[in-house]
N, C-alpha and C positions, 0 to 999 in steps of 0.2 A: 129654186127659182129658175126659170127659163127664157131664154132670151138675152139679149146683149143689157149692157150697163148704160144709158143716156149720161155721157159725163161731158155738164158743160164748163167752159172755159177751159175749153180741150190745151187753146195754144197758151196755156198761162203755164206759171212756173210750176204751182201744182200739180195743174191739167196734161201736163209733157211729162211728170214722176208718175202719175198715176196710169199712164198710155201704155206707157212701159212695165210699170211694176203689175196692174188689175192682171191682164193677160199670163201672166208668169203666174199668178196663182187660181186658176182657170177663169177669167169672165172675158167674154166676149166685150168689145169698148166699141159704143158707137159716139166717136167724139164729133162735139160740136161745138162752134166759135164764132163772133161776128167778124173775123179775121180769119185767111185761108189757114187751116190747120198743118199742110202739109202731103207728104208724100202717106196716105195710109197703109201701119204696118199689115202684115199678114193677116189678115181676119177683121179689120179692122174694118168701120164703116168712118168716112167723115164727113161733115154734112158743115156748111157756112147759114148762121140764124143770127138774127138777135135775141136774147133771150125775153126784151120786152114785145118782145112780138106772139101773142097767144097763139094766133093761129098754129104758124108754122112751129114752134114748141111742141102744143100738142099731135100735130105728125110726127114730128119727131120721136117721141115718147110711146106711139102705137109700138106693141110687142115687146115692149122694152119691160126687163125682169125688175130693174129700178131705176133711179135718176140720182145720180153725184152730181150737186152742182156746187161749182167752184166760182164762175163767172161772177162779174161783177170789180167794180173798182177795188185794189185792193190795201188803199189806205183812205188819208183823209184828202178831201176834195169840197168845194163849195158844195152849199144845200141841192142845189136842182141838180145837181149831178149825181150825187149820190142816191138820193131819193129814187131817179129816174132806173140807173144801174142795179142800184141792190134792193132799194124798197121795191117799187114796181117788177122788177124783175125776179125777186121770189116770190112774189104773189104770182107770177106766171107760172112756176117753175109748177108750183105748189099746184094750181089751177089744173095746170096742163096733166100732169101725172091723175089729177083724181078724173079729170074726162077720158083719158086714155087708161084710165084702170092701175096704171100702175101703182101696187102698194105700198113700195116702200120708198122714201126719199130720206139721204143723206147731205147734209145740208153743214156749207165753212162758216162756221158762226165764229167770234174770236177771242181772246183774251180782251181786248179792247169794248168788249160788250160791260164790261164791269171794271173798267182803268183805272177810276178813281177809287177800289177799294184797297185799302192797306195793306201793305205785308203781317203777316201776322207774327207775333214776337215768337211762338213758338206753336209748333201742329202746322196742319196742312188747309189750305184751301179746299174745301168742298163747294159742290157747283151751287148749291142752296145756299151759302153762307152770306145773308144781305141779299139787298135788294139789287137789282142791276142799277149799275152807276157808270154809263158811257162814258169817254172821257170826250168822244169829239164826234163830228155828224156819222164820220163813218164807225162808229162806237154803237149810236143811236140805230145806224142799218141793222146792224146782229143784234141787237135790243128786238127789233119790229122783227126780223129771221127769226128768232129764238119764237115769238107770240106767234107769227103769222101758222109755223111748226104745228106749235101746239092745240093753235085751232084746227087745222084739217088734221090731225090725228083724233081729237075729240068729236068733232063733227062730223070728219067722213070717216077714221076711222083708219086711215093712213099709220104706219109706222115711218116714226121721223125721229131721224138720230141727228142732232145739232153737236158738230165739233168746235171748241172753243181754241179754236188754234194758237200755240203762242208764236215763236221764233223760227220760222221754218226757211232751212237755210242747208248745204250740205255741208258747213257747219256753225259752230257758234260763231256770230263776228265781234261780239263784244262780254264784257262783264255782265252786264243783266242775262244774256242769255243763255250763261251757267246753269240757268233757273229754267227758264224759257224757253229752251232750244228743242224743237222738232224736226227729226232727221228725214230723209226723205226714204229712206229705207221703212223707218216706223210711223210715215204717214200712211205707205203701203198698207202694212200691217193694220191700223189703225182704220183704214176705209174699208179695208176687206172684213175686218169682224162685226164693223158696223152692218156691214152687207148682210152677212152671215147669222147674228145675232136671233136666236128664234123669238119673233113676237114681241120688239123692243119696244111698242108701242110710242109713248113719247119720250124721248130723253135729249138730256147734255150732259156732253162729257169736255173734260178737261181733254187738249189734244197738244201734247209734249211729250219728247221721252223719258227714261227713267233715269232723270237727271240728280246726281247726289245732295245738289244744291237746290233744286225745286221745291216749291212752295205749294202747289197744287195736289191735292189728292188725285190718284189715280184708279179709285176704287171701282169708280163706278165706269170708267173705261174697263178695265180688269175684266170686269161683269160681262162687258159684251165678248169677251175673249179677248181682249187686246194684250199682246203679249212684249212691250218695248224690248229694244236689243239694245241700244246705242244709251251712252252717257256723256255728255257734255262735259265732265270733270279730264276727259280724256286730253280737253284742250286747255284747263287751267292753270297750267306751268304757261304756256305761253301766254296770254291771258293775261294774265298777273303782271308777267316780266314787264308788257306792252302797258299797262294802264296803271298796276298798283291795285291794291284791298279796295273794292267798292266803300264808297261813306252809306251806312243805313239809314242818314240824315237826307241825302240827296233823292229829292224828288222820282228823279230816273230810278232808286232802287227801292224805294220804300213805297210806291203804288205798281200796283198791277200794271197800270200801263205805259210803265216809263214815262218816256220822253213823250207821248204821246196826251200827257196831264200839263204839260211846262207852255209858260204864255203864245211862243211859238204860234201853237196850232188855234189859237184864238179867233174868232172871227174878223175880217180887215174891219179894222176902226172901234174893236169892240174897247179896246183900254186908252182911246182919247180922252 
C-alpha cells in the first residue's frame, strides 16, 4: 500500500502510541483530531476534523493507503453522546474511506462489545463464541462498529479488521487485567499486521497481549501476523500483594467486562 495511514483520534491515548510506534515500523501517519494534535513529528501530517463531519473525513482520507480509527468516546457515556461520537462517526469513517477509495480500514471495536459474556471455566474465548452481549451504550457502539464493518467489506468490498481491545494501559492497573491487559508496545504490533495482513477481508480479532492468565483466544489475531511480546504476569507479584487472589464469584472477574456489567453504569433512574 501507498500513501500515508488516516489515523483518527490522533491526540487520544492510543492515537499518541500509534504516532509514534506506526512510523518506526515504516507508515507514513497523517493524524487527525477534533482537538489540536500537536507539534507534527517528522513526516507526519496533522489535520483538526471531527470525525462526524463526512465531508471533511472524506478529504482527509484522499490518497490515504488506509484509515486507523481510534476516535470516538472511549468508555461509557449517555445515549446521544455515544450514538453521536461512535455510532455516526464510524459510519463516516467507513463512508469516507469507501468515497475516497481507500481499501482497507482498521477499526477499535472492544472487549466491552461482548461484556456480559462469561468467563469460561476452562479453553479460551474465540471472537464467535455467542452472540454479542454489550454490557453498556458504549458496549452497544462496537456492537453497531463491528456490523457497520462488516457491511462495507460485503458491500463495497473494503477489508476491515475490527480490534476487540481489552485493557490498554503501559501496564496492567489492576487484577482483572492479568487477563486483559494490552501493552502499548503490542498495540503497535497489533495495528501494523492488521495493516499488513494480505486480503483480510472482514474480521475481528481479540486485541490483548500474550497474557498467561488471558481468556481470549489469540488465534485469529496470530493469523494476521500479530506477534505479542509483553505478559501481564510480569506484574502479578505486585498485583496480588496490592489486592489478594481475585473471587471467580465477583462480577468484575467472572464477565468479560468487568466492572463495566455491575449496577453502576446503569442508566440514571433505571433501578428506582
Amino acid at each position: 500500500m501507498s500513501g500515508p495511514v488516516l489515523l483518527t483520534g490522533a491526540a487520544g491515548e492510543i492515537g499518541t502510541v500509534l504516532r509514534e510506534g506506526l512510523p518506526e515500523r515504516g507508515w507514513a501517519v497523517r493524524g487527525l483530531d477534533v482537538v489540536e494534535v500537536g507539534e507534527p513529528r517528522p513526516g507526519e501530517e496533522v489535520l483538526v476534523a471531527d470525525v462526524t463531519d463526512l465531508d471533511a473525513l472524506t478529504a482527509a482520507a484522499q490518497g490515504a493507503a488506509a484509515v486507523v480509527h481510534m476516535a470516538g468516546i472511549p468508555g461509557e457515556s449517555d445515549w446521544a453522546a455515544i450514538a453521536h461520537a461512535n455510532v455516526e462517526g464510524t459510519y463516516c469513517v467507513l463512508e469516507a474511506a469507501r468515497r475516497a477509495d481507500v481499501g482497507r480500514v482498521v477499526l477499535a471495536s472492544s472487549n466491552h462489545a461482548t461484556g456480559y459474556t462469561g468467563r469460561p471455566a476452562s479453553g479460551l474465548l474465540r471472537e464467535d463464541d455467542g452472540l454479542p452481549r454489550p454490557d453498556t451504550y458504549y458496549g452497544v457502539s462496537k456492537v453497531t462498529l463491528e456490523a457497520l464493518g462488516s457491511l462495507y467489506a460485503d458491500r463495497y468490498g473494503l477489508d476491515v479488521v475490527c480490534l476487540r481491545i481489552g485493557t490498554h494501559a503501559p501496564e496492567p492497573p489492576d487484577l482483572r487485567a492479568l487477563a486483559t491487559w494490552l501493552s502499548p508496545r503490542d498495540t503497535v504490533a497489533l495495528v501494523d499486521a492488521a495493516l499488513r495482513a494480505p486480503s483480510p477481508g472482514f474480521r475481528v480479532v481479540w486485541g490483548v497481549s500474550a497474557n498467561t492468565r488471558g481468556w481470549w483466544d489469540l488465534t485469529a489475531a496470530r493469523s494476521l501476523g500479530y506477534d505479542p511480546q509483553d505478559d501481564a504476569e510480569a506484574y502479578a507479584d505486585a498485583l496480588l500483594a496490592a489486592y489478594g487472589e481475585a473471587d471467580p464469584a465477583d462480577p468484575v472477574h467472572a464477565r468479560v467486562g468487568g466492572p463495566y456489567t455491575l449496577p453502576e453504569y446503569d442508566a440514571e433512574g433505571a433501578r428506582s
